[in-house]
Backbone as CSV, one residue per row, in Angstrom:
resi,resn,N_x,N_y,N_z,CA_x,CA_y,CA_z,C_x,C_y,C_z
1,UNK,96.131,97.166,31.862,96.321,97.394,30.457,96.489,96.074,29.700
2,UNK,97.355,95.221,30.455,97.582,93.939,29.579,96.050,93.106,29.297
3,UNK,94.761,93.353,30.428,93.643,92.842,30.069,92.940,93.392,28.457
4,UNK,92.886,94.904,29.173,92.190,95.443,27.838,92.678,95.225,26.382
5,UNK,94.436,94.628,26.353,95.118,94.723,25.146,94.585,93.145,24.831
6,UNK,94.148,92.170,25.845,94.160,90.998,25.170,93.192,91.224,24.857
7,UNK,91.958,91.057,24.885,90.639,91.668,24.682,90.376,92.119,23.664
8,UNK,91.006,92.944,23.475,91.568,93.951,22.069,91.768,92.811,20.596
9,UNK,92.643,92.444,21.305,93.337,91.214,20.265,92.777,89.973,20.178
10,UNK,91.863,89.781,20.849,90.851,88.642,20.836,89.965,88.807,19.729
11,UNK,89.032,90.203,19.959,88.366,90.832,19.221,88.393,90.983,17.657
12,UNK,89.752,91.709,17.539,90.155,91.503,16.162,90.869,90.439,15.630
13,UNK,90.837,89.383,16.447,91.658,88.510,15.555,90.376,87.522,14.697
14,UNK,88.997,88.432,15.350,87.466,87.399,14.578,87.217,88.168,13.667
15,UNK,88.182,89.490,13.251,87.565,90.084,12.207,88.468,90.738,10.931
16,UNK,88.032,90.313,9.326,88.441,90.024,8.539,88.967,91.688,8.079
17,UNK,88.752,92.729,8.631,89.530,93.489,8.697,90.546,94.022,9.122
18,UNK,91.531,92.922,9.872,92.803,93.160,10.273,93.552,92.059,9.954
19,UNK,94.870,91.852,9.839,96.031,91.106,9.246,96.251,90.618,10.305
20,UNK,96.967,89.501,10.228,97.369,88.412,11.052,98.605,88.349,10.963
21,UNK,99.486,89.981,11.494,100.835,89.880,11.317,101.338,89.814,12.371
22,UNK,101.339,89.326,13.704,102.344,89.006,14.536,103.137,88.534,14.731
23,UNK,104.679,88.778,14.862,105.752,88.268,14.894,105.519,86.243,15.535
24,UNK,106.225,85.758,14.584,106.295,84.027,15.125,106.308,83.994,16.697
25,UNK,107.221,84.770,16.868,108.357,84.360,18.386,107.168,84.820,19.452
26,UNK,106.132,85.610,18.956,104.956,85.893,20.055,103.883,85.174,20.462
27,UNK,104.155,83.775,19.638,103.012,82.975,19.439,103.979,81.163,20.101
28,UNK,105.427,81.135,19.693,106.155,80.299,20.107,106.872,80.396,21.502
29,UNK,106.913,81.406,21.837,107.305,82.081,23.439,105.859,81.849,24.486
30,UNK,104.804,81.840,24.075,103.790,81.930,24.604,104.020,80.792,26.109
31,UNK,103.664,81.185,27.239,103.667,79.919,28.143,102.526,79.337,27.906
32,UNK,102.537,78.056,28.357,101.629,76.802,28.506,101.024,76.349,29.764
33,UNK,100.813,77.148,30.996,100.215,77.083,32.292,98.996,76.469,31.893
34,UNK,98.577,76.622,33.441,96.517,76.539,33.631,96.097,77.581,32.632
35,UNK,96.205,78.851,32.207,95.942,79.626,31.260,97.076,80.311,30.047
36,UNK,97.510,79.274,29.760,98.496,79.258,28.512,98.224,79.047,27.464
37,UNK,98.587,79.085,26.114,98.271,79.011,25.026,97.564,77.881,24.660
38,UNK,97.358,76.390,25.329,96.011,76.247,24.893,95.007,76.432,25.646
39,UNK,94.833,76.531,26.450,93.459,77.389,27.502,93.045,78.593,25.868
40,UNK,94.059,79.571,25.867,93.934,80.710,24.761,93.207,80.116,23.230
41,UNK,93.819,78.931,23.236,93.369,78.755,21.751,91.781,78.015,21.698
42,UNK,91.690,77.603,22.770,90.485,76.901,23.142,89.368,77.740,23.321
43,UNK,89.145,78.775,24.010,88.603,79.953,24.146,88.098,81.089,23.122
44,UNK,89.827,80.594,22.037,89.711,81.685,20.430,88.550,80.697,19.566
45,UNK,88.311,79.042,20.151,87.870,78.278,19.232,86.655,78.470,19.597
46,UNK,86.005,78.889,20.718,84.301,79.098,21.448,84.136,80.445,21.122
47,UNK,84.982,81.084,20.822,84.723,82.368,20.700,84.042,82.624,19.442
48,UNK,85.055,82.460,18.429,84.963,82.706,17.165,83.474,81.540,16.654
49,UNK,83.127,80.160,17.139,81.719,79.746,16.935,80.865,80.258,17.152
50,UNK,80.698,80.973,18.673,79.676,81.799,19.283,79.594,83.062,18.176
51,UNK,80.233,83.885,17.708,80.198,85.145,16.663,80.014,85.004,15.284
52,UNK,80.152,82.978,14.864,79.823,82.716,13.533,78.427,82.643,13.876
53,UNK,77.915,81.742,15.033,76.134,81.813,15.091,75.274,83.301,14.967
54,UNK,76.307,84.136,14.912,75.617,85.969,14.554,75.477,86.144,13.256
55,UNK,76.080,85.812,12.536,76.162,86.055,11.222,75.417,85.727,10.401
C-alpha cells in the first residue's frame, strides 16, 4: 500500500488540480538515506520534465 500511495502522490503532485497541502512536519521528518528525500526530490525533478515534454 505504501508503494501505490507514493505513486499516487507523485502523480498528483504534477497536476494543477490538486493543492499542495501537506502538513510541514511530513516533508521535514522525511529521512535522508540512499532513497531519502533527495533521491525523492531528484526523481520529482525528472519526472515532472519528462510530463512537461507532453504538453
Amino acid at each position: 500500500m505504501d508503494t501505490i500511495s507514493a505513486c499516487a502522490l507523485g502523480i498528483a503532485s504534477l497536476s494543477e488540480e490538486y493543492k499542495n497541502d501537506l502538513p510541514r512536519f511530513l516533508y521535514d521528518e522525511l529521512e535522508n538515506n540512499d532513497y531519502g528525500k533527495d533521491y525523492l526530490i531528484e526523481r520529482a525533478k525528472q519526472l515532472h520534465s519528462i510530463v512537461l515534454t507532453f504538453k
